[in-house]
PLY file of the C-alpha trace (Angstrom):
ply
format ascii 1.0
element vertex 147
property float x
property float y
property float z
element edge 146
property int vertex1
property int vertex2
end_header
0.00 0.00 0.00
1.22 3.50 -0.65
3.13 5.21 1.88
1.50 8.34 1.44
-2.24 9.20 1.14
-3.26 7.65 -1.70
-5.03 9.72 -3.07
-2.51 12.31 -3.24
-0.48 9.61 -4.94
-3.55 8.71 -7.87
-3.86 12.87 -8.51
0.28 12.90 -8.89
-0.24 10.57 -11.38
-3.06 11.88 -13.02
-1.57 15.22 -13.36
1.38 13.64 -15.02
-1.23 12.30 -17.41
-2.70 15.00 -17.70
0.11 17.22 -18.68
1.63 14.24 -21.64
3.75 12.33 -19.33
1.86 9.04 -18.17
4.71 7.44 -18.15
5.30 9.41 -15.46
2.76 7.74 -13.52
3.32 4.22 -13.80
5.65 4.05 -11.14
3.23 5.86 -8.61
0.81 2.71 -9.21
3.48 0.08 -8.66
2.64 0.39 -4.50
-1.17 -0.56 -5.20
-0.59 -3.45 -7.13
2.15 -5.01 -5.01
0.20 -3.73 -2.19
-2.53 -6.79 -2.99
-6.19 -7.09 -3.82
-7.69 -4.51 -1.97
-5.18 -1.62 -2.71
-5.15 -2.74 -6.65
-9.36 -2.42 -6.56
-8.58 0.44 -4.80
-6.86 2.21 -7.31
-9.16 0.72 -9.79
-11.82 2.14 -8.34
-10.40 5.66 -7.67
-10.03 5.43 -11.45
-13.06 4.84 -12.55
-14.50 7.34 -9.97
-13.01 9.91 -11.86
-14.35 9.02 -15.58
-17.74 9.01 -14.05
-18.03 12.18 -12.01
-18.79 14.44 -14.76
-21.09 11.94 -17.20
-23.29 10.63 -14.11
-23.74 14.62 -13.42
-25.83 14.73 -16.84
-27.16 11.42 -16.54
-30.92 11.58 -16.56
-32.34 10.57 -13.08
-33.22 7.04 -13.38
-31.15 6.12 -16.79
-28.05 4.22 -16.45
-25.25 4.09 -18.76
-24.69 1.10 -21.23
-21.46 -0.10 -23.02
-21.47 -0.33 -26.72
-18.24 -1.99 -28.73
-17.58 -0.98 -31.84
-16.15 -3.80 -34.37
-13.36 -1.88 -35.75
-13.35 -2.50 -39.59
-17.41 -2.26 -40.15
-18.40 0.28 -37.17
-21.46 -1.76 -36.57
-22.02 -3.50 -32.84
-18.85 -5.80 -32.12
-18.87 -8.73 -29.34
-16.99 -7.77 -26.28
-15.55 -11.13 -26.00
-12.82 -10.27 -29.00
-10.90 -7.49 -26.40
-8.39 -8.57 -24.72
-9.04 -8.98 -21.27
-7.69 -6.44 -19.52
-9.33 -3.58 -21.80
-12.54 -5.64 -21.39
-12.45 -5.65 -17.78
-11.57 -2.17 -18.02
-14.78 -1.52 -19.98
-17.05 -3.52 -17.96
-16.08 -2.25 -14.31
-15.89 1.50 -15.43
-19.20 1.01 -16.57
-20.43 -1.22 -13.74
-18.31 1.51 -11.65
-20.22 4.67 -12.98
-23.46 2.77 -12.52
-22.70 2.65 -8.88
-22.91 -1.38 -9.14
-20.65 -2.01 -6.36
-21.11 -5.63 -6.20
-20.89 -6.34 -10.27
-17.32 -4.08 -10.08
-16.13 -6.01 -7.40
-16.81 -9.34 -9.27
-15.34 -8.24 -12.43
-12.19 -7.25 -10.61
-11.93 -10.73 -8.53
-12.49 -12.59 -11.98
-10.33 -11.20 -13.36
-7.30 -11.81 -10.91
-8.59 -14.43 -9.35
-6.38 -17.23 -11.45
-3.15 -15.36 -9.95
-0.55 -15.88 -12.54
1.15 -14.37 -15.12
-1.33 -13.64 -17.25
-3.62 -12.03 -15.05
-0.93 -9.67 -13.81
-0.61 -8.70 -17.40
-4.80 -8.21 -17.77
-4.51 -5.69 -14.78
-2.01 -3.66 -15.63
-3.86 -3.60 -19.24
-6.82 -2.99 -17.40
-5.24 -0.35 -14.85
-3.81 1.60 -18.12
-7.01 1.70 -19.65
-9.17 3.37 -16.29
-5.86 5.66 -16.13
-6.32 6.81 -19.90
-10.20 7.23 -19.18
-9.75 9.35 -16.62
-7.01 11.37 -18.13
-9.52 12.11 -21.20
-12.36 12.61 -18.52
-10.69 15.03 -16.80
-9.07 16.98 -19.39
-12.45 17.49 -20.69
-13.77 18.50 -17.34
-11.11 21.00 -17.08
-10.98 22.33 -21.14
-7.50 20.54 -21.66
-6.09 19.88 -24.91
-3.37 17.38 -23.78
0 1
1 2
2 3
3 4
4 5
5 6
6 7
7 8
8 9
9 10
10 11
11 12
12 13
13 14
14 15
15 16
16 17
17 18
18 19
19 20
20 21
21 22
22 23
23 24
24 25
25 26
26 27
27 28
28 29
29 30
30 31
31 32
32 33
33 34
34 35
35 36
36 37
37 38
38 39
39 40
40 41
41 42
42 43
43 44
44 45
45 46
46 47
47 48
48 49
49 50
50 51
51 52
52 53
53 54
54 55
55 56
56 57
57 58
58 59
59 60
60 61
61 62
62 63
63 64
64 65
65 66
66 67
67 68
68 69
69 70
70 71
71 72
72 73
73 74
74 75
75 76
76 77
77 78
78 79
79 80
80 81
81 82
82 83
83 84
84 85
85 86
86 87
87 88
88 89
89 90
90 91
91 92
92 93
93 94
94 95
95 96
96 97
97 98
98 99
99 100
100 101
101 102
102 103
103 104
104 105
105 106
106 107
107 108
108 109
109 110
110 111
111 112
112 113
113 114
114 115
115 116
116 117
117 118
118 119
119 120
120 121
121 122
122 123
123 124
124 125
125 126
126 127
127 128
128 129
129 130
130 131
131 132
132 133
133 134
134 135
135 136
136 137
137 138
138 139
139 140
140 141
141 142
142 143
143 144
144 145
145 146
């Protein structure tokens, strides 16, 4: 777990992705992830908080937002079995996230860690990369950034 407060330590890092230096922040997310489980959701979810913040503002009371994939080469609706599965996951619990299904994000996290190996190390930081970009691009629109 991060030595410092951490979420002093997830705004560092967005601000480095913020201003065009994620890589920058990589190495402020290495604590949560060898920090087990709960800090990895943790940052996870901290993540995903911030890509929903401003869309669930203008969300119409009582509407909830959906997940479409896009199959690149025809634009029509794609099955989101073909991305890999740490974007996929990354999908699915920001979604589940901004929905405020607690219980579905948790799931979707566990499932996909759960087999503990080498390859699901590899989904999560995948899947950690992709929250971080989303709330890079959420929060540069918030605030009128460019880059």
């Amino acid at each position: 777990m991060p030595q410092d407060d951490p979420s002093e330590t997830i705004m560092a890092a967005l601000a480095h992705g913020m201003t065009g230096h994620p890589e920058k922040a990589s190495p402020l997310f290495e604590p949560f992830i060898t920090g087990g489980p709960a800090s990895a959701m943790g940052l996870c979810a901290a993540l995903a908080e911030m890509s929903a913040i401003t869309p669930r503002k203008t969300l119409p009371k009582g509407d909830a937002f959906g997940l479409l994939v896009l199959d690149a080469t025809t634009g029509k609706p794609g099955d989101i079995a073909v991305l890999p599965p740490g974007i996929r996951f990354a999908a699915q619990f920001s979604t589940a996230w901004a929905n405020n299904e607690r219980d579905t994000a948790h799931a979707l996290f566990n499932a996909l860690v759960r087999p503990g190996d080498e390859q699901a190390a590899e989904a999560l930081a995948d899947g950690i990369r992709a929250l971080f970009d989303m709330a890079v691009v959420s929060l540069n629109e918030m605030t009128g950034r460019t880059s």
